[in-house]
C-alpha positions as CSV (number, residue, x, y, z in Angstrom):
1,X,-8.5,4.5,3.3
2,X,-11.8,4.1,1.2
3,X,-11.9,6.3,-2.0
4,X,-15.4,8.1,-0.2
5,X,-12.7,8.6,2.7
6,X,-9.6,10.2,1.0
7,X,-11.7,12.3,-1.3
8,X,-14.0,14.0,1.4
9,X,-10.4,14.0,3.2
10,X,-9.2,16.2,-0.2
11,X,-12.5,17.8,-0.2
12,X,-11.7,19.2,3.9
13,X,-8.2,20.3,2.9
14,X,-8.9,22.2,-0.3
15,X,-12.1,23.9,1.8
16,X,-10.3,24.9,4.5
17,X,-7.4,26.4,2.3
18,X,-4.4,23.6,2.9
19,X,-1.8,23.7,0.3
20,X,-0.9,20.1,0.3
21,X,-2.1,16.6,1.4
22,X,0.0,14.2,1.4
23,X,2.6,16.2,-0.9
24,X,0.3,16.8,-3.3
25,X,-0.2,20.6,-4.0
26,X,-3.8,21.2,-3.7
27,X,-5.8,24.4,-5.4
28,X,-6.9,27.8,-3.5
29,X,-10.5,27.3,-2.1
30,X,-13.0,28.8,-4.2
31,X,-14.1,32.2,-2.1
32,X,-17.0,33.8,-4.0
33,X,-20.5,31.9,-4.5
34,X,-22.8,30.1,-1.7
35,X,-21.4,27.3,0.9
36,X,-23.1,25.0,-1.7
37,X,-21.0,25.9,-4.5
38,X,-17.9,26.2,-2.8
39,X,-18.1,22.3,-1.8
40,X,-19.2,21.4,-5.1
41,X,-16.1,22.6,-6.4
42,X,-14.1,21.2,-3.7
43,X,-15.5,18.1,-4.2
44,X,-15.4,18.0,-8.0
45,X,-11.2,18.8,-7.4
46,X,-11.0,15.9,-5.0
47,X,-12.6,13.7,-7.0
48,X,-10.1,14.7,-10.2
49,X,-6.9,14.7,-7.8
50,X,-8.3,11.1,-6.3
51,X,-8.5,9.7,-9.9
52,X,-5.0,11.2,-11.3
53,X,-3.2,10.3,-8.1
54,X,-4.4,7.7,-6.6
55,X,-6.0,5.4,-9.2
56,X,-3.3,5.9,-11.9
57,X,-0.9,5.1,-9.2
58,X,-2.8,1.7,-8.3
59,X,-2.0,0.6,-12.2
């Protein structure tokens, strides 16, 4: 999978409330705040879990 891939992959899970993907334990969606705002921070989580566990893996 590309990085774009797995971290709007993250981005889905986290959004629609998953706990895990693929064993790693993902954060409560953020509830209050605009659509906007919510996916911002969805996205700004996926992009920090992509880099910890996927990158530093890689190395």
């Amino acid at each position: 999978m590309s990085k774009y891939t797995t971290i709007q992959a993250i981005k889905a899970f986290i959004l629609r409330g998953n706990k895990h993907y693929n064993g790693i334990p993902l954060p409560s969606p953020q509830r209050s705040g605009t659509y906007f705002q919510q996916a911002s921070y969805a996205q700004k989580v996926a992009e920090e879990l992509y880099e910890t566990h996927f990158i530093n893996e890689k190395r």
